[in-house]
N, C-alpha and C positions, 0 to 999 in steps of 0.2 A: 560146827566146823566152818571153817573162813570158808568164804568164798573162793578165794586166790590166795596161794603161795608169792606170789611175784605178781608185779605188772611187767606190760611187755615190755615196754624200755630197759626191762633190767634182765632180762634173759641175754646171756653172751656168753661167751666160749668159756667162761671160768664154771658154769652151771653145767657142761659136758656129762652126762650118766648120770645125774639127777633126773627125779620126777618132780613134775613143779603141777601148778594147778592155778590155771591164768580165763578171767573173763574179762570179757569186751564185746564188740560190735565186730562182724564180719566186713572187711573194706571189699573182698574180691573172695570169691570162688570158683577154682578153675579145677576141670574135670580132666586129666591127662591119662586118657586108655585105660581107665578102669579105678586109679589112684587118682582121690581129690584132694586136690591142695587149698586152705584157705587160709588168706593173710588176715591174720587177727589182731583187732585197732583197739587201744585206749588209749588216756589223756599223754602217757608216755612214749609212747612209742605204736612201732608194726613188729609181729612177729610169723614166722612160717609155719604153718600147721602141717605133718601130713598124714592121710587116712588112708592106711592100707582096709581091703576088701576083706582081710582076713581074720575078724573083727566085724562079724552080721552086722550085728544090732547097733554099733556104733556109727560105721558106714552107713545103715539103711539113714540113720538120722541126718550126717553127713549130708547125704544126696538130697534131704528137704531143704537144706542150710540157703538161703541166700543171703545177696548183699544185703548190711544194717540191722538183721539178725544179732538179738543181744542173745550171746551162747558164753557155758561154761565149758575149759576142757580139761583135762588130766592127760599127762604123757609124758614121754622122757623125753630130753636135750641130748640131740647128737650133734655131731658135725654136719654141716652139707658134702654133695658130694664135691671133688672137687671139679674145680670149673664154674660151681654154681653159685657161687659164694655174694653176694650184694652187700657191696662195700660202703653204700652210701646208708647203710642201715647198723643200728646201733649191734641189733642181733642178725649179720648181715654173713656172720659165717656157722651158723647154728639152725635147726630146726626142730620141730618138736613130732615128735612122734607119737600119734592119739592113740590113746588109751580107754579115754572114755569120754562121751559128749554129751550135754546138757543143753536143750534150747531154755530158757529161761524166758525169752519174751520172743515171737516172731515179727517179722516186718511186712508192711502192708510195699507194693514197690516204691522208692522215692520218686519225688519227682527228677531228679538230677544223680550225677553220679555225685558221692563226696570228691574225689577227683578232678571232676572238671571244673578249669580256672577260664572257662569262658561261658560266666553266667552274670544275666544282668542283676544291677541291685534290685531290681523290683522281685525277678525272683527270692534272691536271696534272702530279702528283708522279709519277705512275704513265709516261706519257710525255713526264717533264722535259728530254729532248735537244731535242723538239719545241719544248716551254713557252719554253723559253731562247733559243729563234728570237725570240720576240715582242718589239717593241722596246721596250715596257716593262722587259721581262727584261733584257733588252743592257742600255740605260739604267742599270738598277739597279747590274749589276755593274762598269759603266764607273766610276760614280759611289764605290763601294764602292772601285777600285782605284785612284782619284785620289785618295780617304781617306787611303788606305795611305800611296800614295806625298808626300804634304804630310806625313806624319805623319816618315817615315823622314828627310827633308828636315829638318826642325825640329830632329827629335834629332842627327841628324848634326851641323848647325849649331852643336849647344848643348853638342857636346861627349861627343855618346853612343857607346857604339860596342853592336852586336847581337852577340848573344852565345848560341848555341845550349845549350838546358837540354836534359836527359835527359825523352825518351819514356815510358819501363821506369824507375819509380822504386820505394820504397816506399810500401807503403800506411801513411797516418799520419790514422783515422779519425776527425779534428778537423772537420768540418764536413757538405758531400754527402756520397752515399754514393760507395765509388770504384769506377770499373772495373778488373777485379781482370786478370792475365793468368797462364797457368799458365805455369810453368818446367818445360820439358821435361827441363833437365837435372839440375835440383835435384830433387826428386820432392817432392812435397807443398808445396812453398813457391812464392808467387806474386810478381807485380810490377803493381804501382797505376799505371794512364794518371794523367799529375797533372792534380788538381784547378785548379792554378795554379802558378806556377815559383815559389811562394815563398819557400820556403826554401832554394833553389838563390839566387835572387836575391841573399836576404840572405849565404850563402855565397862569393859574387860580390866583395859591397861587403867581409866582411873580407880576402877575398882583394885588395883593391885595384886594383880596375877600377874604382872611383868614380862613373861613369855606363852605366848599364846600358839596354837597350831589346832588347825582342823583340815581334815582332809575331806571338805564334802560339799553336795548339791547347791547351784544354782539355777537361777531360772531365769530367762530375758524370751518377752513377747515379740524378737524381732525379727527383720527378712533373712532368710538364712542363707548359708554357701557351704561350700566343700567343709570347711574346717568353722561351723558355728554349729550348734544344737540348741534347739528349746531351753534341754536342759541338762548341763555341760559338771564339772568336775573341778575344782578349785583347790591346790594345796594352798591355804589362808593361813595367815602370819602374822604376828604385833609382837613388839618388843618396847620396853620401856626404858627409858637414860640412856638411849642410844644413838650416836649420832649419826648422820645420812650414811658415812664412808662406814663407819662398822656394820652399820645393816647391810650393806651393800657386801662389804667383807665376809661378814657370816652367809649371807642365802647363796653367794658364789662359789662359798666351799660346798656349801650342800649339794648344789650343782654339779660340782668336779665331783663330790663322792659318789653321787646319784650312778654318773655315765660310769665309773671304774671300776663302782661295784655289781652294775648289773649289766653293761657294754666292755667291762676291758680299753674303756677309752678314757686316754688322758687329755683334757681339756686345758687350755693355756694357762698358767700361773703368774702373773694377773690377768685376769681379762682389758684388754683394749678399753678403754673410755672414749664416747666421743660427746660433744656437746651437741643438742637435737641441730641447731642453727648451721653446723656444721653439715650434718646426716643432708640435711635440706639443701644446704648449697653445691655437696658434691653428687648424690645421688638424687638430690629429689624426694625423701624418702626420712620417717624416722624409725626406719627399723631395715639399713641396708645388709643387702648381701654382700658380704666381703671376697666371698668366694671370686664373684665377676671381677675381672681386672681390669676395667676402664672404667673412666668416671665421666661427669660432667664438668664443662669447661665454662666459666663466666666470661658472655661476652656484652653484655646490656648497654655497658659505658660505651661500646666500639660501636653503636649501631644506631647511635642517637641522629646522625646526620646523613645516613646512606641514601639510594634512591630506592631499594627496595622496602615499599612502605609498611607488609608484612613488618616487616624487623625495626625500621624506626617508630612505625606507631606504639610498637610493643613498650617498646626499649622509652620511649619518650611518656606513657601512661603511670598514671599513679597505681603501682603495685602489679605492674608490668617486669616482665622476663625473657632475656633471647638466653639461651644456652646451644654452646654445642657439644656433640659427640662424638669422639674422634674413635671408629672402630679398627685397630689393628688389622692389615689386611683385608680388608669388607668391600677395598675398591673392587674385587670378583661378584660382588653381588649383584645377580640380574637385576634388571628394570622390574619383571614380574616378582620378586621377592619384594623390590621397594614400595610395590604398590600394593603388596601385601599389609608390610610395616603402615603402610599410610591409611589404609583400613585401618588395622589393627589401632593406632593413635588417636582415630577419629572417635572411640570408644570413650575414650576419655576426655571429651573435648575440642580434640586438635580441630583445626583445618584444614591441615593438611600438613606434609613433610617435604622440608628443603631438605637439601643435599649438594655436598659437592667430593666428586671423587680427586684423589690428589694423584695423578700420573707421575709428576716431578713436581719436586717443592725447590727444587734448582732452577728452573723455568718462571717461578711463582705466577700469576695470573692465568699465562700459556702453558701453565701444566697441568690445570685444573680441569673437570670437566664436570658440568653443571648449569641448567639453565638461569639460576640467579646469579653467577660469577657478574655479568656485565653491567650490574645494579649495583654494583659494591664497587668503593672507591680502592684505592692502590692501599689506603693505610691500614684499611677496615681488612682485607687480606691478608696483611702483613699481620696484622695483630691476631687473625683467625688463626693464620699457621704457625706463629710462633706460641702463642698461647696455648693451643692444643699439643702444639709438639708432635703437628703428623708427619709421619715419611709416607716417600714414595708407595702407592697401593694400597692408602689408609684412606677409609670415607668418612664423611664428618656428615652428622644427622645433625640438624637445627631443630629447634624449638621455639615459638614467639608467640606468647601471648600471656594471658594474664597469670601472674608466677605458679597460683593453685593449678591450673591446667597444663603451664609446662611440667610441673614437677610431676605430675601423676603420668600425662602423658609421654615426656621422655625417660621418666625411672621405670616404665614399666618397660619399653620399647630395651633402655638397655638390658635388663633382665632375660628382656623374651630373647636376645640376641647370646646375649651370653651364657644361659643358660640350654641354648640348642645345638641340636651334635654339630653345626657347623662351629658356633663357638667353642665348643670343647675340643674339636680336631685342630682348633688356631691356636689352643691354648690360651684364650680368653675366658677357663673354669677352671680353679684350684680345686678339685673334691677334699673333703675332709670337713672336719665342725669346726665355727666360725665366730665365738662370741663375741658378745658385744654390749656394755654397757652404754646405753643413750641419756644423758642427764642432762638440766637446766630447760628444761621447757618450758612454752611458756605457761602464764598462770591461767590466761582466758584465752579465746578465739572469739571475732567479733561476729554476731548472726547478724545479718544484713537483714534478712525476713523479718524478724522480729526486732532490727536497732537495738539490741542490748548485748551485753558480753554475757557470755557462758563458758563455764569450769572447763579448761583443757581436760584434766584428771576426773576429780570428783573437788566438791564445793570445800572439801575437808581440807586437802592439801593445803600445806603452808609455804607460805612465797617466802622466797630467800631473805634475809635476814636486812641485807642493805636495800633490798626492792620495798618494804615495809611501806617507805612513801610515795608507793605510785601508787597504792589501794585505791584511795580516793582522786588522785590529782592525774594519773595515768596507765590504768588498767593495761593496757597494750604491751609496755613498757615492762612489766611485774613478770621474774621468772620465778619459777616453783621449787621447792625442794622434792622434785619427781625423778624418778628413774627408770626404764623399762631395761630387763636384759631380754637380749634378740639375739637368736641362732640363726644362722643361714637365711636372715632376710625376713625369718618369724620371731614374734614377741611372743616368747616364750612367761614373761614374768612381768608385774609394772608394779609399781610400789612407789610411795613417798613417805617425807616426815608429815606427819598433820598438825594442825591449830590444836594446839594444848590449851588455850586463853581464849575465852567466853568473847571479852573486848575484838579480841583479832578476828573469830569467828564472826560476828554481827557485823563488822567490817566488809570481812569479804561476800555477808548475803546481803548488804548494800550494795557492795558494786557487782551482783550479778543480779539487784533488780527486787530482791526479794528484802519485803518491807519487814519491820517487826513484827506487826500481828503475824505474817504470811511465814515467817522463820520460826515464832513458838508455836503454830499449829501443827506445822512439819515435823520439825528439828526441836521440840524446847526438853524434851529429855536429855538431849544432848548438850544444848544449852548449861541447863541447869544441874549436868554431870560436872563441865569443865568448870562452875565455880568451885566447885569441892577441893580445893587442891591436886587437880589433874598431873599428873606428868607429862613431859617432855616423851613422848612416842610418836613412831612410824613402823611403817609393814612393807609387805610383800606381798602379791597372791601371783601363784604361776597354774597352770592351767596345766591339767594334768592330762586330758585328753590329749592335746596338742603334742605334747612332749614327749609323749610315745607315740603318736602318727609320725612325728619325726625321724625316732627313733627305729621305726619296724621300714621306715620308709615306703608306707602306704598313702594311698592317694586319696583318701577322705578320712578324716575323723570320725567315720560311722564304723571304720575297719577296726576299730580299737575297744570300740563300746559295746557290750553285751549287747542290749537290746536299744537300738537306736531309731531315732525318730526319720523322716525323710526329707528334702530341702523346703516339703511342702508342712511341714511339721505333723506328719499321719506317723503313727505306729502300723506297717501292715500285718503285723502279727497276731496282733488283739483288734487291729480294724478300732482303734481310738486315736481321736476323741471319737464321741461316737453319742447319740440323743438319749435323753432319757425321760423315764416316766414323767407324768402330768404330775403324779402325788411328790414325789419329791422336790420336781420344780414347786409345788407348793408352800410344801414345808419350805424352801427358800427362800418365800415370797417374787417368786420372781413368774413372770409372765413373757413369755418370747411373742415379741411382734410375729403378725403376720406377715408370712410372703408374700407379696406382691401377686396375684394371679395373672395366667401366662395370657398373650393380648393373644386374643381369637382370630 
């Protein structure tokens, strides 16, 4: 015989004089003068039990019942009384009247209630079997695995088919660092968890599979945050004869279908484009929040000759940046707020934050107020205020220094402002979803440490078609067939075309330093793929963690994850990574240095 008739979430008023037969987990048991009442949990829902006394043997069990107690029970669906009805629940005007009780498993006490939403993550991580009871948790992963499932639906549709990549690859240390695995049988030689199935992918499309999709594991050995993991979740992508604007075309519906079919949310018809150069001159940023309504203002040309040297040395240095900020009504912002922001700035560089409040821009100079006004000449003001375009009770945040520093440290400054209940009470935050395709990036970024150019993207990316001859003659100059789509200020997705041509590939590991030999020891699979008559492909990979922390609107990426690692990269549930035997380091051939011993 079944266990259960029903789960809870489906007991409601249409079940009335029905007997059902429902197991779960006890959330709450409450003893009301002689009648026990207990609310009964599964992955569906809560429902109300009640245990009259008139009924020994079932009550006597009843009264052992506590919370997290997995119990079976039998009873009929009545009504509640009236008055008593809870509406915020699915079976909210119904209860069940016991008949008969089964404890099936008992509970030891938990540590926490499932209930309570003020537990730290050390507990929770630590007993996550429990954490995952709560229906936030459920919630989460429901949502996380209708993601999936809309996602596999689409591609199936479009023509994809899933295609399993290798676990145990090489390691090819072009980007995070990897996690390495020893080979027991090789002796000294190891195998890379991948970073990403990329170059499996692109092995794929010359091989002639033409639509590729997987929904699975990566691995990166690096510092972690709120929203990185060890190892994270990757919806991967390749398509073959397809040009940048159709891939782009295609993964953006998938997008819209993803959010309508399992959020009810319609996302814009087309998505916005912006060029990265652009993201970077108004926001500082290649993955701006649109949400925030003010931007940054170019002012570098106006500040080449001021007295305030902050802003001409900036403005006068090779690869130097003044920007300002013009905050809608901000002129109310205390002194102690500004020197909060100027903290806050210092994080990323700054040295600190100019300011000037604008009282009256009908006054211009005499309406300002600000200890750098008297260091700026009449034109350099005139240009500040008419450039930003501030009124009366608008404060303008400056920026000056070397452009990487302004940009990180003023686009985050505007963020932290517009995104706080004082910006949302000015009306400097739109709520709602924000896309955003970022395209043309460039091809390299210069390493100063090391004097050589390195891949914006991955090494694979292919540069724009007229950029072809800056490969060798001016790397700087080279933009990419790259694209990332960004939600609300996160990179949700990034993708480009890649090097179909062997000739183009060895090209571009010229100019990122990496010699022939050093290209076939890495890369010559790859190599020796794209002579075969490869195709013309490009991909996608969006990050499937992410997209639902977005989406639940939770505040780490671990709230999303079954069993998640910590920023420190521990599991505390299993207590891994964690040492092991001599014998098997053996059979590794692997020998752990000695610790150091502690000085006396």
């Amino acid at each position: 015989m079944s266990m259960r008739s029903h789960t809870c979430g489906q007991v409601t008023d249409s079940l009335i004089g029905q007997e059902v037969t429902l197991s779960g987990w006890v959330n709450r048991r409450r003893d009301h003068g002689g009648v026990i009442f207990i609310d009964l949990r599964d992955r569906e829902g809560f429902v109300q039990v009640v245990c009259d006394p008139d009924r020994p043997e079932m009550f006597a069990l009843a009264e052992q019942v506590r919370s997290e107690f997995c119990i079976q029970i039998k009873g009929l669906v009545r009504a509640r009384p009236a008055g008593t009805e809870n509406v915020d629940l699915v079976s909210g005007k119904v209860e069940i009247l016991c008949h008969s009780l089964v404890i099936l498993n008992a509970s030891v006490t938990p540590p926490f209630q499932i209930d309570d939403e003020n537990l730290s993550e050390t507990t929770r991580l630590t007993h996550r079997v429990l954490d995952l009871r709560r229906p936030q948790m459920q919630k989460n992963l429901r949502l996380r695995y209708n993601v999936a499932m809309e996602c596999r639906r689409y591609l199936d549709d479009a023509g994809f088919i899933d295609i399993e990549t290798p676990m145990l690859t090489k390691s090819t240390p072009e980007g995070a660092r990897d996690y390495l695995v020893p080979s027991r049988v090789h002796d000294g030689q190891f195998f890379a968890l991948p970073q990403s199935p990329q170059l499996f992918k692109q092995l794929l499309m010359v091989a002639g599979f033409d639509r590729y999709y997987q929904i699975t594991k990566c691995f990166r050995d690096e510092d972690l945050r709120a929203d990185r993991q060890p190892e994270f979740t990757q919806i991967d992508c390749e398509t073959a004869f397809l040009s940048e604007l159709e891939i782009r075309d295609l993964f953006e519906n998938m997008i819209r279908h993803i959010f309508k079919k399992t959020m009810n949310v319609e996302l814009p018809n087309p998505f916005p484009t912006m060029p990265y150069s652009e993201g970077m001159a108004r926001f500082g940023s290649d993955k701006p929040d649109l949400r925030v309504n003010f931007e940054f203002t170019e002012l570098t040309d106006l500040m080449k000759d001021v007295d305030f040297k902050v802003f001409s040395s900036a403005a006068n240095q090779v690869g130097g940046r003044v920007v300002g900020l013009c905050v809608p009504g901000g002129a109310e912002i205390s002194r102690s707020e500004i020197d909060d922001y100027t903290q806050f700035v210092s994080i990323y560089g700054a040295k600190g934050l100019a300011w000037i409040k604008v009282n009256s821009v009908a006054e211009g100079r005499n309406g300002l107020q600000s200890p750098i006004v008297k260091n700026l000449h009449d034109a350099a003001i005139e240009g500040i205020l008419k450039r930003t375009g501030a009124k009366d009770g608008d404060i303008i945040f400056f920026g000056a220094d070397k452009e990487k520093v302004v940009n990180d440290a003023i686009g985050n400054l505007r963020l932290r402002i517009g995104q706080s209940a004082w910006g949302k009470e000015h009306g400097l935050f739109t709520e709602g979803w924000k896309p955003l395709w970022v395209v043309d990036f460039p091809m390299f970024d210069y390493d100063e440490g090391e004097a050589r150019w390195v891949a914006c993207h991955h090494p694979f990316t292919s540069p724009k078609d007229e950029h072809m001859q800056y490969l060798e003659s001016d790397p700087g100059k080279c933009l990419a067939k790259a694209y990332d789509m960004v939600l609300n200020g996160s990179e949700i997705g990034g993708g480009s075309v890649r090097i179909h041509q062997e000739a183009v590939q060895s090209q571009v590991f010229r100019a990122l330093k990496i010699d022939a030999e050093e290209a076939q020891a890495k890369f010559g699979f790859l190599l020796d793929a794209l002579q075969y008559g490869a195709p013309p492909h490009g991909g996608i990979a969006f990050g499937l963690d992410r997209i639902v922390t977005m989406m639940t609107g939770a505040e780490s990426i671990r709230d999303v994850i079954a069993f998640p690692k910590t920023q420190r990269a521990q599991c505390l549930l299993t207590q891994a990574p964690s040492p092991v035997d001599e014998r098997q380091l053996r059979e590794l051939h692997i020998r752990l240095r000695q610790a150091a011993a502690p000085a006396a």
